[in-house]
VEXROSE-615550 format. One line per 10 residues: for each residue x, y, z of N, C-alpha, C, O. Coordinates in steps of 0.02 Angstrom, whole numbers, always signed. Layout:
N
X Y Z X Y Z X Y Z X Y Z  ...
//
This chain:
243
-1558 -923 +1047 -1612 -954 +1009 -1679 -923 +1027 -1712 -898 +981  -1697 -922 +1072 -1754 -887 +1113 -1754 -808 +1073 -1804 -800 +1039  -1708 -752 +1073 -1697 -706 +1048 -1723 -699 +974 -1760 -657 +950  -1693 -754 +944 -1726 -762 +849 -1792 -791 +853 -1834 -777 +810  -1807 -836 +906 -1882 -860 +919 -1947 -787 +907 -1999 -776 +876  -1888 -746 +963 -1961 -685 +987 -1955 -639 +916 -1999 -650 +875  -1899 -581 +895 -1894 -555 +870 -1835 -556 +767 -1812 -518 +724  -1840 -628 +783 -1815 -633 +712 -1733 -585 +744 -1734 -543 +699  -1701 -576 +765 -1637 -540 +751 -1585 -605 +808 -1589 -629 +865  -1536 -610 +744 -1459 -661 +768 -1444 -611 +823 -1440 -549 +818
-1438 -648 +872 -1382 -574 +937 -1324 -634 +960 -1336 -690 +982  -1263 -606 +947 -1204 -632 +988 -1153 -597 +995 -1139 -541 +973  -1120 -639 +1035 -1036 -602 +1060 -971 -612 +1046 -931 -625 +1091  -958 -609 +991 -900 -632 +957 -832 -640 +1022 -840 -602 +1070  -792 -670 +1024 -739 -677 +1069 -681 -623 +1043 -670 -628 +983  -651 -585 +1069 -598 -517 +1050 -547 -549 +1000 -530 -607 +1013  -530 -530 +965 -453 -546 +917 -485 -600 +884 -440 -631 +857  -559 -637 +867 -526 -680 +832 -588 -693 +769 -648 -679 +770  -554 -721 +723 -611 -743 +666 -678 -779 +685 -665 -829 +719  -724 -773 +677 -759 -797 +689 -849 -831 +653 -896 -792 +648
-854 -889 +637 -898 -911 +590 -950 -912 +630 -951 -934 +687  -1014 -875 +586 -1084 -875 +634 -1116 -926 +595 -1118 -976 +631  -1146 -940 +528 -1185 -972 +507 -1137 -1014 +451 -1084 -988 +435  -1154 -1065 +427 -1141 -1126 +406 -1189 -1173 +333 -1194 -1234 +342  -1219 -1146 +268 -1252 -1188 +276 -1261 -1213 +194 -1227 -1171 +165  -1290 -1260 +140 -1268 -1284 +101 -1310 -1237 +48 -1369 -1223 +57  -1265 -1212 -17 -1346 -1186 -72 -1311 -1223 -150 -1253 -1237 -166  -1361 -1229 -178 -1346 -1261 -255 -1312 -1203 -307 -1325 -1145 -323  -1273 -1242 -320 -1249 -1231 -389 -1274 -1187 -436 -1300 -1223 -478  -1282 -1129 -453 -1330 -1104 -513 -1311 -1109 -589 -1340 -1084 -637
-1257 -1145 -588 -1247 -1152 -683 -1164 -1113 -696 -1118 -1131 -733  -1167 -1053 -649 -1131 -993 -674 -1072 -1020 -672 -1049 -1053 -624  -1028 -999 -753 -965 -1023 -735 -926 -973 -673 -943 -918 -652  -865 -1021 -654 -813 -995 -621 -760 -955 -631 -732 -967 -685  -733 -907 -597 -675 -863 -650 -639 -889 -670 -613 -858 -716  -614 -946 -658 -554 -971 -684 -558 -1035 -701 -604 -1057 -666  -533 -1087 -743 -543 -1160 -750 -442 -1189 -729 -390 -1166 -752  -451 -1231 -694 -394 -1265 -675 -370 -1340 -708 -376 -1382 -663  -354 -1360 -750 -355 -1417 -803 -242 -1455 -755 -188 -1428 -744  -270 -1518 -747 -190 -1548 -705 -181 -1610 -728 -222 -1654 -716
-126 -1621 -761 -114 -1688 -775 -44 -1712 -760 +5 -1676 -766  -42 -1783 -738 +34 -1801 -712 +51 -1862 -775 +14 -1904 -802  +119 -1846 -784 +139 -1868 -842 +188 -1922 -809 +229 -1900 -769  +186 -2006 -825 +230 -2041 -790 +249 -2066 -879 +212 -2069 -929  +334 -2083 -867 +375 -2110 -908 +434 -2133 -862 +470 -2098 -826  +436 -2213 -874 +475 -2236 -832 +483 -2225 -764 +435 -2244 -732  +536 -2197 -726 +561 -2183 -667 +549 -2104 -651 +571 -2074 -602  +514 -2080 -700 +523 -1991 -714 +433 -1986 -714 +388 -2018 -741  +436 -1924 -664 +360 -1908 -671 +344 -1828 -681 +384 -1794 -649  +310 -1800 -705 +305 -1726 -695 +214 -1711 -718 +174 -1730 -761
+216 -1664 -658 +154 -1634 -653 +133 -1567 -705 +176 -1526 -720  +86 -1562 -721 +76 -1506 -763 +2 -1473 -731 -48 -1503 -711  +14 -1418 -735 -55 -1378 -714 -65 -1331 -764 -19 -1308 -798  -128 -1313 -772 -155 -1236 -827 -189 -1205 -792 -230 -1237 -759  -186 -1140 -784 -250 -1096 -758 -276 -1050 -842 -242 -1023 -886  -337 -1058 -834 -368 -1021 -891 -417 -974 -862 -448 -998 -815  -434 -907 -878 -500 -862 -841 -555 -875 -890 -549 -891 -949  -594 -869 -865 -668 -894 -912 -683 -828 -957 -657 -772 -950  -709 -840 -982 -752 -789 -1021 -791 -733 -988 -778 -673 -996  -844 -761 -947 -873 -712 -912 -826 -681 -855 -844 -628 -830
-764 -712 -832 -712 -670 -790 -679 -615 -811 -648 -574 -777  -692 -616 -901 -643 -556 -937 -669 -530 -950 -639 -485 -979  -743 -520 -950 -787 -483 -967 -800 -426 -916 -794 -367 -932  -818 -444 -860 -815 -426 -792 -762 -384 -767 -775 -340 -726  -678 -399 -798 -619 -350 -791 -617 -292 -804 -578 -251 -779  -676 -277 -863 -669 -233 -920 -745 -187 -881 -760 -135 -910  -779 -202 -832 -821 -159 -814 -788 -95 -772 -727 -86 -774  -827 -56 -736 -795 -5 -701 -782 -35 -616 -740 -15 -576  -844 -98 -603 -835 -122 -525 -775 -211 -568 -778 -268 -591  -733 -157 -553 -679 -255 -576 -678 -277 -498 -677 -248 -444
-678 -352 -523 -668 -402 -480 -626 -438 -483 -601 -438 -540  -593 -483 -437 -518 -505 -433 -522 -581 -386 -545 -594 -330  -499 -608 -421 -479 -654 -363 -436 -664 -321 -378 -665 -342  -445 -673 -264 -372 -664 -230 -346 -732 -167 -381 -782 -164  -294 -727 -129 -291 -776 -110 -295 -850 -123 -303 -895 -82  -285 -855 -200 -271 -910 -245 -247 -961 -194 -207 -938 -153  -265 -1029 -188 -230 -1067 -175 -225 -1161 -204 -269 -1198 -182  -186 -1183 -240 -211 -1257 -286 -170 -1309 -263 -121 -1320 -299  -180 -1354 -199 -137 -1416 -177 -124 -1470 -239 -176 -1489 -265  -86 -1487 -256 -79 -1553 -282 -60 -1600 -229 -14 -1572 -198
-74 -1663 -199 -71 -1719 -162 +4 -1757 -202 +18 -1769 -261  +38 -1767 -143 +68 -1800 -153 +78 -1857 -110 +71 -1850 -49  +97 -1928 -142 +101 -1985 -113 +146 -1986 -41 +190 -1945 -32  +133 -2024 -5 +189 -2037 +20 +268 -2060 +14 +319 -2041 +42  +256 -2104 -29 +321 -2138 -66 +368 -2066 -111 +428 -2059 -119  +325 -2034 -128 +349 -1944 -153 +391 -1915 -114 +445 -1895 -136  +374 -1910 -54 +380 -1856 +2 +453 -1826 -11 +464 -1769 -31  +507 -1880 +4 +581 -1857 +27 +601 -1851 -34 +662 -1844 -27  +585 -1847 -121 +609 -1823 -164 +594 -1734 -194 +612 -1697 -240  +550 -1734 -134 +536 -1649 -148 +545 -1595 -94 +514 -1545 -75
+616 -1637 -71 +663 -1613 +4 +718 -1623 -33 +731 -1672 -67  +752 -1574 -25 +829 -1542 -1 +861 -1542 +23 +853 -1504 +71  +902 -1564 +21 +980 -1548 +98 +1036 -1512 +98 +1069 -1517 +47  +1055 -1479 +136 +1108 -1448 +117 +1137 -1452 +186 +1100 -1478 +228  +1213 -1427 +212 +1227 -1421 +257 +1199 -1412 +332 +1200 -1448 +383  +1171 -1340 +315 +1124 -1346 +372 +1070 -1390 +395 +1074 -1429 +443  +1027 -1383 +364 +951 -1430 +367 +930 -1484 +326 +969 -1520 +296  +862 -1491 +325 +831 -1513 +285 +787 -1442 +263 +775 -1400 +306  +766 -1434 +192 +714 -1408 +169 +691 -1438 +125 +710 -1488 +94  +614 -1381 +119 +556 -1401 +64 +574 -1364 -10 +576 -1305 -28
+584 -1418 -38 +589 -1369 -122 +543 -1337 -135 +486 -1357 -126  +559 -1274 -162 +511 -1217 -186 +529 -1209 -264 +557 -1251 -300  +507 -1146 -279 +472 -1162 -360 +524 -1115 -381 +551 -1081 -337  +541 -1109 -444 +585 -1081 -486 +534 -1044 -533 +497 -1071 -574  +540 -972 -521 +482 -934 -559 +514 -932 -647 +568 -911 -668  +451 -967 -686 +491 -956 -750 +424 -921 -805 +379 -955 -831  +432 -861 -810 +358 -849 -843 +377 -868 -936 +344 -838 -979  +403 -892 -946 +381 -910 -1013 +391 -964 -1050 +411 -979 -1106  +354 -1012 -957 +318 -1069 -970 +251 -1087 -985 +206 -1083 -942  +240 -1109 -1045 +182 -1092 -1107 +151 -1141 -1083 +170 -1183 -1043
+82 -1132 -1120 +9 -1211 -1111 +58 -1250 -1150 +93 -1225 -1194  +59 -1311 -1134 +59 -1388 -1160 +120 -1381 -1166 +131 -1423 -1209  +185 -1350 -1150 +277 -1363 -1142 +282 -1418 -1144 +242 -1439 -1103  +310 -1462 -1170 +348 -1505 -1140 +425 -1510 -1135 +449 -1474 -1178  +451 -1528 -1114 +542 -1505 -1097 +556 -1564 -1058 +526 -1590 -1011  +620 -1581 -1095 +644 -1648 -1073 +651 -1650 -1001 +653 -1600 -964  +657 -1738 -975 +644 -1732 -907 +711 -1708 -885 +749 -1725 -931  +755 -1670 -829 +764 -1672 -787 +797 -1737 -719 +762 -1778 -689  +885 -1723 -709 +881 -1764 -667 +873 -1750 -582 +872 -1791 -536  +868 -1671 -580 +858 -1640 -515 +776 -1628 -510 +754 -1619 -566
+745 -1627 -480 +676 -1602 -455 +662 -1534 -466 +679 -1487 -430  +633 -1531 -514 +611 -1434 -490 +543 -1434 -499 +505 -1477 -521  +533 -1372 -478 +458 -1328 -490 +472 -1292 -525 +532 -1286 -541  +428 -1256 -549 +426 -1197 -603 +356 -1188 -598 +313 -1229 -582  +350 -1123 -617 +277 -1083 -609 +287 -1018 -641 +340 -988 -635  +232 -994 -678 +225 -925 -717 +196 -886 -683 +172 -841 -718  +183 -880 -620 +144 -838 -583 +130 -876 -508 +105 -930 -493  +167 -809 -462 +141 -833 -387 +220 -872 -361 +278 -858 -377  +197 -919 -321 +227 -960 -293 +206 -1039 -274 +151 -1063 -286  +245 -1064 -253 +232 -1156 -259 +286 -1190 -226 +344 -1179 -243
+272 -1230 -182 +315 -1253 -136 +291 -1308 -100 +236 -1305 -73  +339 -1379 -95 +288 -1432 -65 +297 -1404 +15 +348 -1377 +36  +235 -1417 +54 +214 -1418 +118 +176 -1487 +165 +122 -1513 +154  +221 -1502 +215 +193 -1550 +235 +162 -1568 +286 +166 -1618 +322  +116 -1501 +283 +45 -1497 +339 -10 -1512 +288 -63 -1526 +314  -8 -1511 +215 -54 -1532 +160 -22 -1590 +126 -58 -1625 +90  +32 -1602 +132 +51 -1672 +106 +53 -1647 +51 +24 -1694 +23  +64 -1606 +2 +39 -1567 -64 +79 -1522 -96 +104 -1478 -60  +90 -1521 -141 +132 -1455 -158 +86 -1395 -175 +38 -1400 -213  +101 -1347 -150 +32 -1287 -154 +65 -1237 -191 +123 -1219 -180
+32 -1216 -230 +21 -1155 -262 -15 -1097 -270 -70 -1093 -296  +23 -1044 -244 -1 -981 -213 -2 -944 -273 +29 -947 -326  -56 -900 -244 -57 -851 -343 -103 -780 -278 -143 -798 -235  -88 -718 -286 -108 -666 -221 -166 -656 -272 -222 -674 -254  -159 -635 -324 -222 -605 -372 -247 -636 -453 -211 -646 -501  -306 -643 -448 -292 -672 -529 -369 -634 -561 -421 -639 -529  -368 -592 -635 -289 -594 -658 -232 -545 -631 -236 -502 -587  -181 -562 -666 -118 -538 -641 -125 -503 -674 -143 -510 -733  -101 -418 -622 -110 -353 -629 -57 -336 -698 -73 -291 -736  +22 -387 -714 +88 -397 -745 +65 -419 -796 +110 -420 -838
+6 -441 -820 +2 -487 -894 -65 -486 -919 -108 -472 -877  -83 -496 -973 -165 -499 -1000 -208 -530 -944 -186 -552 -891  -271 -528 -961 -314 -545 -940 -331 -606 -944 -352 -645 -901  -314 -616 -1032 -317 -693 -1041 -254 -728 -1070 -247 -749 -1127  -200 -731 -1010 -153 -755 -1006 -153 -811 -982 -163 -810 -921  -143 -892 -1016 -139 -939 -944 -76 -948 -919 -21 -931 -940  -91 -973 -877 -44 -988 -819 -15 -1067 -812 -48 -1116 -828  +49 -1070 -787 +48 -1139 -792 +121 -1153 -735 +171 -1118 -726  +104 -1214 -707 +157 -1252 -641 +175 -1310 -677 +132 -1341 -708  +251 -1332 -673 +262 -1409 -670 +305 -1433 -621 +325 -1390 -582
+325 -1487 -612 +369 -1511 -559 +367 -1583 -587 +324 -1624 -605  +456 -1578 -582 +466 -1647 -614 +501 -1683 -557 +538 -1659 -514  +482 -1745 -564 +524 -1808 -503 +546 -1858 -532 +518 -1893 -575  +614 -1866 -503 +632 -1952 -528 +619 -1992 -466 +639 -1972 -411  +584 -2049 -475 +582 -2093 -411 +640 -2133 -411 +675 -2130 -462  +660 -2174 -360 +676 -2231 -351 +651 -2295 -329 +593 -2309 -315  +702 -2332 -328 +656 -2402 -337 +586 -2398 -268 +532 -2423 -284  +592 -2369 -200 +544 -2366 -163 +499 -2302 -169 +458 -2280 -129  +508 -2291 -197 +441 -2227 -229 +405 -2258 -292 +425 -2222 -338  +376 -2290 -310 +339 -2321 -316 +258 -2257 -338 +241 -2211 -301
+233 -2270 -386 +160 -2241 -411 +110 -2282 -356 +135 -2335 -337  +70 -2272 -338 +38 -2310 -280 -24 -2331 -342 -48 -2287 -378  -44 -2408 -346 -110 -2416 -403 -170 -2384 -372 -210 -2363 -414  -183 -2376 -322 -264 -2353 -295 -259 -2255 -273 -295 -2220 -237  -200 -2237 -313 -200 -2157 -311 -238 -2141 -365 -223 -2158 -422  -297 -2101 -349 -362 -2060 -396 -333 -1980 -378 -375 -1940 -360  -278 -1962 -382 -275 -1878 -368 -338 -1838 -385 -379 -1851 -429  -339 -1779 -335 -375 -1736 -356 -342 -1646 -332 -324 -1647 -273  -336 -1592 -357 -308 -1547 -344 -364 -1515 -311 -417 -1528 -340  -371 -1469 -252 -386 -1447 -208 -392 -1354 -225 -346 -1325 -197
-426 -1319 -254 -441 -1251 -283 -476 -1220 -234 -531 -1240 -218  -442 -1160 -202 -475 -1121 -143 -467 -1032 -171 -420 -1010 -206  -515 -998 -150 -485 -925 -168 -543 -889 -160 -595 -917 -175  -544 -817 -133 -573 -759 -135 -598 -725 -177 -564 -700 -222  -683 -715 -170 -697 -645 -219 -722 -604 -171 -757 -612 -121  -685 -538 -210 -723 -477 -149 -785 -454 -189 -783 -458 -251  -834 -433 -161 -919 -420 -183 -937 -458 -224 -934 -455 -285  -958 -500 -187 -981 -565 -231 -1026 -588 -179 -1018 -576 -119  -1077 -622 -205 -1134 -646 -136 -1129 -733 -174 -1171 -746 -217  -1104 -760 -164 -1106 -845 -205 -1190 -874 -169 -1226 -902 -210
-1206 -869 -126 -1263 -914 -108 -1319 -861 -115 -1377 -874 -99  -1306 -820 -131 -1363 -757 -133 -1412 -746 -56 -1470 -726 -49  -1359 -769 -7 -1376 -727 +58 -1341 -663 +81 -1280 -665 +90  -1378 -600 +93 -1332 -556 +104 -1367 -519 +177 -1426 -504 +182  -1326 -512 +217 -1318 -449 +273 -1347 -385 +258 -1320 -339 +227  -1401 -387 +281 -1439 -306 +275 -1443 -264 +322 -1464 -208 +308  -1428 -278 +379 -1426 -240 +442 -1370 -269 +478 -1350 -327 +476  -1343 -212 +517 -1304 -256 +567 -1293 -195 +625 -1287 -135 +612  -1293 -220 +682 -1303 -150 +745 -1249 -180 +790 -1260 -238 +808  -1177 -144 +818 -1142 -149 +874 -1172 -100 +918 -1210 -57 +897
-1151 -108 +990 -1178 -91 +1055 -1118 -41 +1040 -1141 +16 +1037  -1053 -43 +1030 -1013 +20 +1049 -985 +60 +978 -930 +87 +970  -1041 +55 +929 -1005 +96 +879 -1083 +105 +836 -1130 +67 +823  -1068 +174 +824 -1125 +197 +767 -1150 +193 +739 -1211 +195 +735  -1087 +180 +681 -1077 +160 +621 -1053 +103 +591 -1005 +97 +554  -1102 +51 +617 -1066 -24 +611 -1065 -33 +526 -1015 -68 +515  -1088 -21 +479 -1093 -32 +427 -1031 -23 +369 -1028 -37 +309  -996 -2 +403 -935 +23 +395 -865 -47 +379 -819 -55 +339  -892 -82 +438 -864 -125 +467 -875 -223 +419 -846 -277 +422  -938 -189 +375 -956 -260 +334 -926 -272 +253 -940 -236 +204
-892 -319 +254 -849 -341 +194 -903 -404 +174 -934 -439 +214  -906 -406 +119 -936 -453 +61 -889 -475 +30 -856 -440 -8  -873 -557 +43 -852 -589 -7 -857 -660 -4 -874 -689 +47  -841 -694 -64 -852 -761 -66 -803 -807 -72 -765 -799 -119  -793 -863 -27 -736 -921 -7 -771 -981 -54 -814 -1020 -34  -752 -981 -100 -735 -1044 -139 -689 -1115 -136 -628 -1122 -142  -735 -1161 -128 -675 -1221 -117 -693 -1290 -158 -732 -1330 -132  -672 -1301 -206 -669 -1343 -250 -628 -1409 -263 -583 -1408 -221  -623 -1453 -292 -605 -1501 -306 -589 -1511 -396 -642 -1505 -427  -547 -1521 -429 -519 -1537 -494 -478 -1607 -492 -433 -1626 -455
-508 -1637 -543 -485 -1705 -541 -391 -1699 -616 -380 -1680 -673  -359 -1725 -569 -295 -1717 -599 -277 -1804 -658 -259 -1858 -636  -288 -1790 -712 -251 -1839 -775 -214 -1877 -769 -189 -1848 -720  -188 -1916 -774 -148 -1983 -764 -145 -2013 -832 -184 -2052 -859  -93 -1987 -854 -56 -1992 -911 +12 -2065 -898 +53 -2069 -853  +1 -2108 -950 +60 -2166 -967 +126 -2153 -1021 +117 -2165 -1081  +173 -2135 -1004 +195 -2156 -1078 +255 -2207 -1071 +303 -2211 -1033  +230 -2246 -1128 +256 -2319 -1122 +324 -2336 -1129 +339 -2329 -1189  +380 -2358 -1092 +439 -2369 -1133 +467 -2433 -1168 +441 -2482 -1142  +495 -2444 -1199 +502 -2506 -1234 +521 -2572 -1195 +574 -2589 -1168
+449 -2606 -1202 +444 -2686 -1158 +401 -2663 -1075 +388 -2709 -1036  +387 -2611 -1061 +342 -2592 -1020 +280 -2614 -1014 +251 -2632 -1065  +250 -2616 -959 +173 -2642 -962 +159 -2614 -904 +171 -2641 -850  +130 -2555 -913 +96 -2549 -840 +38 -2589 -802 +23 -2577 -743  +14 -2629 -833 -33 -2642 -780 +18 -2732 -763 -5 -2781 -735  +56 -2728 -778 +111 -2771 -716 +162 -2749 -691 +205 -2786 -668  +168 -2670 -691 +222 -2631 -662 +227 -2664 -585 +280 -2683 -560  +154 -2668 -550 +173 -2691 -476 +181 -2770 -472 +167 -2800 -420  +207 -2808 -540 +222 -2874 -523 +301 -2864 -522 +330 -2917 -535  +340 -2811 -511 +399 -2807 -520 +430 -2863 -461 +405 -2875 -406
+490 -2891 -490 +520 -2939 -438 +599 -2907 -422 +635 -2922 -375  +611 -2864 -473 +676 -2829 -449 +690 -2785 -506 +687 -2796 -566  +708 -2720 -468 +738 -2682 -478 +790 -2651 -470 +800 -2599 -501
//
């Protein structure tokens, strides 16, 4: 502190091998859209539920493809939350273990599909990967680059995963989901602070050594869709006395 006091210059010592965050700090919003828009809605009918996701690239993201400096997003990553009462229907068993269901790559799964429900659980995804994990409680969906190097530019994208509950899986009434959107741009300054100097003690040519990019982390509020079956009432679904 004393050091930035006298001469205005950050000096520290990063610890060997490891990542390390120097500054921390909040900037506004400027208007600009985002490359991509993420649109999620969960569809409940009866005992049967299925999730739907869209990825769409914006306008100004396809515009930007088509220059000579293209930009990419990378390290895609989109949690959907799942309940607790969820959990053990998006597990597997087989002889050996227990596992986590993963996604069944199906690319010519279109915007707005619908396809009858399903009495096994699956995922499906047009791009990437998707698999529930339960260090996020979430089923996550991995995507390495977007757009995808394999398909247009303005291709969307789309995940579902269908579940049948049973009688103790249960919709929880005070669940507000929200999907969780994280991902990489390389040369991109998002807060419009940028690194203009930078000097190591054992190398020359430190400049060499500086990557620009921007960590995005967002929030998308996921749809909650009813559809009614005959003599149903959801808002006394939780007066159920037996099932």
């Amino acid at each position: 502190v004393q050091e930035f006091e006298q001469s205005r210059i950050i000096k520290f010592t990063p610890p060997d091998a490891c990542r390390l965050e120097l500054m921390r700090f909040r900037t506004q919003y400027n208007g600009q859209d985002l490359p991509f828009s993420v649109k999620a809605a969960v569809v409940v009918q009866g005992a049967y539920i299925e999730l739907q996701a869209f990825i769409n690239m914006s306008s100004t993201a396809l515009i930007s493809t088509r220059l000579p400096s293209v930009k990419y997003c990378e390290n895609v990553m989109i949690r959907f939350p799942v309940p607790t009462q969820w959990i053990k229907a998006l597990w597997t068993m087989n002889l050996q273990r227990q596992k986590s269901l993963k996604a069944k790559m199906n690319r010519r799964a279109c915007l707005g599909a619908l396809h009858e429900v399903e009495s096994d659980p699956v995922i499906q995804v047009s791009i990437g990967t998707a698999k529930y994990e339960s260090a996020y409680r979430a089923v996550v969906w991995k995507i390495d680059r977007l757009p995808d190097k394999n398909s247009s530019s303005d291709h969307p994208h789309s995940l579902s995963y269908k579940l049948e509950l049973g009688s103790d899986q249960e919709i929880p009434s005070d669940w507000y989901p929200f999907a969780t959107v994280q991902f990489v741009v390389h040369d991109t300054c998002a807060s419009g602070t940028e690194v203009k100097s930078l000097g190591i003690e054992s190398d020359l040519q430190p400049q060499k050594h500086i990557v620009q990019k921007a960590f995005y982390n967002c929030q998308v509020e996921i749809e909650k869709k009813w559809i009614k079956l005959d003599g149903e009432d959801p808002d006394k679904a939780g007066n159920c006395l037996m099932q």
